[in-house]
C-alpha positions in Angstrom: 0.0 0.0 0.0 1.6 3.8 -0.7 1.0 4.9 2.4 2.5 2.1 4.2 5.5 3.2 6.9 6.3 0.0 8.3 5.7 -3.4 6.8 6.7 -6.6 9.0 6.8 -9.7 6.7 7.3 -13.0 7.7 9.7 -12.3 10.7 10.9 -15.0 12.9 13.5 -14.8 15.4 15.3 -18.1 17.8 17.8 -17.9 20.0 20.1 -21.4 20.7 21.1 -21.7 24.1 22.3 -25.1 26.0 18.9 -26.5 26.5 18.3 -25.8 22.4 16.9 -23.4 20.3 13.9 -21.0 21.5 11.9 -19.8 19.2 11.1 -16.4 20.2 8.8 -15.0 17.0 7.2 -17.3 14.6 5.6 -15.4 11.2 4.7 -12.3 12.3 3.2 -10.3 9.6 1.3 -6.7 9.3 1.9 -3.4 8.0 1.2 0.0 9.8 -0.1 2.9 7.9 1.4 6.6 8.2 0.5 8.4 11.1 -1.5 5.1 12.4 -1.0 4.7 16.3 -0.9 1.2 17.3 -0.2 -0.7 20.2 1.5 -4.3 20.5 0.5 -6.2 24.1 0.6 -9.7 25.2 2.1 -11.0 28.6 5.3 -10.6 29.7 7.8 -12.6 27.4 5.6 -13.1 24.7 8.2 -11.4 22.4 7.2 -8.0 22.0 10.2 -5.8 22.7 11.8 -8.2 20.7 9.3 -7.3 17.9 10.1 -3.6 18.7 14.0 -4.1 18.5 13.6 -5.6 14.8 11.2 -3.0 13.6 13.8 -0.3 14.9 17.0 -3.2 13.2 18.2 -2.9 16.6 18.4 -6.6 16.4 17.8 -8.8 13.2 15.3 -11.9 12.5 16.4 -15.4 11.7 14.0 -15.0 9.3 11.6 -12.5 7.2 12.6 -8.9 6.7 11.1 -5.6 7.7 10.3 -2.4 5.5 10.4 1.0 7.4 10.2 4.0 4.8 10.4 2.0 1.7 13.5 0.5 2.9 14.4 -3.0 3.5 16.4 -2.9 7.0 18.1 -6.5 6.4 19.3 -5.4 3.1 21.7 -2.7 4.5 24.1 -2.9 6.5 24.5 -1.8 10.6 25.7 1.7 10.0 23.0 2.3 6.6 20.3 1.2 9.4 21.7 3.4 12.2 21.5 6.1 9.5 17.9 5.7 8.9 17.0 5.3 12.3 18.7 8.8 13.0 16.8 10.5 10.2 13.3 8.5 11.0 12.9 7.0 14.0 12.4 8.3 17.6 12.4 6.0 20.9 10.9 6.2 24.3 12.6 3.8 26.8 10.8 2.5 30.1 14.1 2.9 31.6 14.5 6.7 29.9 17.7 5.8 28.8 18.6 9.8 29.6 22.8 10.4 29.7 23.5 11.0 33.2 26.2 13.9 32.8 24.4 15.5 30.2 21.7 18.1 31.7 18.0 17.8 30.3 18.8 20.7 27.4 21.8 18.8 26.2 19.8 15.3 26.6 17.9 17.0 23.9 19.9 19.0 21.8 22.2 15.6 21.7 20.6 13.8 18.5 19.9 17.7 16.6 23.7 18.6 17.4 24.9 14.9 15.8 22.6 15.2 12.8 24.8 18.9 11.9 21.8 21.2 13.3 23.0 24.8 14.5 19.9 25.9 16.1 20.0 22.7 18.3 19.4 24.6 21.4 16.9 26.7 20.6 15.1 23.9 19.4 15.7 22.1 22.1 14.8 25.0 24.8 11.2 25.2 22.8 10.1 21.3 22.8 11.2 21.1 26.4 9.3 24.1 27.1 5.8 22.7 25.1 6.4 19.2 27.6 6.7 21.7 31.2 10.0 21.8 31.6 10.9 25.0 30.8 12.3 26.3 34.2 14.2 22.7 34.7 16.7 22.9 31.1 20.4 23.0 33.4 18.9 19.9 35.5 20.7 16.7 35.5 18.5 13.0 35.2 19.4 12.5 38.7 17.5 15.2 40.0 14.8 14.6 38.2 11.5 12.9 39.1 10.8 9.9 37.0 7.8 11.6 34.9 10.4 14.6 34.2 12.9 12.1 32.9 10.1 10.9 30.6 9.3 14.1 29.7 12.9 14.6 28.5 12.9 11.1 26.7 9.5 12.2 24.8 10.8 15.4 24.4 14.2 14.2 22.8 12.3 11.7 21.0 10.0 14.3 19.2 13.1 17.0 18.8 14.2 15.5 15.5 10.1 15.0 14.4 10.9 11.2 13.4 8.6 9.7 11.0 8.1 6.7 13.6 8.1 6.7 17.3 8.8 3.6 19.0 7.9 3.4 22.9 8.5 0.3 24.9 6.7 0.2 28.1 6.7 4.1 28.2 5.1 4.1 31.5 5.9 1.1 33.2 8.5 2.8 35.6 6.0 5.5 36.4 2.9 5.8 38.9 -0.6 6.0 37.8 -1.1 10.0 37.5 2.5 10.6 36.3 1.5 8.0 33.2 -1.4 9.2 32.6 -0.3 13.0 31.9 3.1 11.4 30.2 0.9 9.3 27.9 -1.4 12.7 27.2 1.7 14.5 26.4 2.9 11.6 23.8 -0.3 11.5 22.0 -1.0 15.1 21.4 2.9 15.7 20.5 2.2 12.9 18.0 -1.2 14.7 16.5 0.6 17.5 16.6 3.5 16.3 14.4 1.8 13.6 12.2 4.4 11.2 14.1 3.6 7.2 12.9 3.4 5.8 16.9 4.2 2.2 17.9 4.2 1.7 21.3 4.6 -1.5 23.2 2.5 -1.8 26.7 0.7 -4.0 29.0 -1.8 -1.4 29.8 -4.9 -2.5 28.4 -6.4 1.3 28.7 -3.3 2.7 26.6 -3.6 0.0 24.2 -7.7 1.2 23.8 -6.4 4.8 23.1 -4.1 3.5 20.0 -6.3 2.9 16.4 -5.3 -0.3 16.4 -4.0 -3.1 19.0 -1.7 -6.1 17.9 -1.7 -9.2 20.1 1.6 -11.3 20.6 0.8 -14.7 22.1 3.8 -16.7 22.1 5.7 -15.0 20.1 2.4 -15.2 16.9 0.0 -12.4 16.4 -2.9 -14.1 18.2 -5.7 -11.5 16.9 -4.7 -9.5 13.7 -6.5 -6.4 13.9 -8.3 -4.6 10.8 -6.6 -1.6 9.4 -6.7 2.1 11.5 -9.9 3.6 11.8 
């Protein structure tokens, strides 16, 4: 389809270890529209984070192939797919995955000064501003509450305005009323921007706010859903 920004065919993934070979993803196949918000749950182990990791080439299948942006991932090699995740992709880490001796404003002028950008701070100062941070930009990660460090993750995440943004368990180190104004914040940043959003969660009442929910069961999409809304 033309408007197709991600297109998972035929992706399996094993591991071998010394009680044998695990099989971790078996055929997993679907595409995701532009701007389409979708959510991938299933219990814990099911393989969905490996799922993420593959869509972002992070980590490669034993078997199948994914498309992200008309481009084959497995047909390029590690620093062609680290190039195209810089110019497309954004991620959102449960664990934030902030730089500890960087201070929020450089946490997100970080991917806008490595793609060449010379207005990388005032850039920066603006998005962190739209997500409430305004008066915290020379704070470090470590005095940070954990729904600021989020903040800073979504807001260097949506700094670079990445054709896809990828969340695994965006609020699974937070507490109820800090995720629910983080996951607010994610969605309307992603109206806002036309962002394609795949996020990976547990939460059965952020999965309902996505157009579309993909279940992993055992590493298979138990319940393909129909296309967005």
């Amino acid at each position: 389809m033309s408007d197709c920004i991600i297109l998972v065919e035929h992706v399996y993934k094993s591991v071998t270890d010394s009680t044998g070979q695990l099989d971790i993803l078996s055929d997993i196949d679907f595409s995701i529209r532009q701007r389409e918000t979708v959510a991938i749950v299933g219990a814990s182990g099911s393989g969905k984070s490996t799922l993420l990791s593959i869509i972002a080439g992070l980590d490669t299948p034993s078997a199948g192939t994914v498309h992200l942006a008309g481009q084959d991932l497995f047909a390029i090699d590690e620093d062609a797919r680290a190039a195209l995740r810089a110019q497309k992709v954004g991620f959102v880490f449960q664990s934030f995955q902030l730089l500890g001796n960087l201070t929020a404003l450089e946490n997100v002028m970080l991917p806008l000064e490595l793609a060449g950008r010379r207005d990388a701070r005032r850039v920066a100062t603006e998005i962190l501003d739209r997500v409430g941070l305004s008066q915290r930009l020379g704070h470090y990660p470590k005095v940070l509450s954990g729904g600021e460090q989020q903040r800073v993750a979504l807001a260097r995440a949506f700094v670079v305005q990445p054709t896809v943004l990828l969340a695994d368990e965006p609020t699974g180190s937070l507490d109820f009323a800090t995720g629910e104004s983080v996951m607010a914040l994610m969605f309307a940043l992603n109206r806002e921007l036309g962002t394609t959003l795949m996020l990976v969660t547990h939460d059965q009442d952020i999965a309902a706010r996505c157009q579309r929910c993909i279940t992993i069961e055992a590493g298979r999409v138990a319940h393909p859903a129909p296309s967005s809304r």
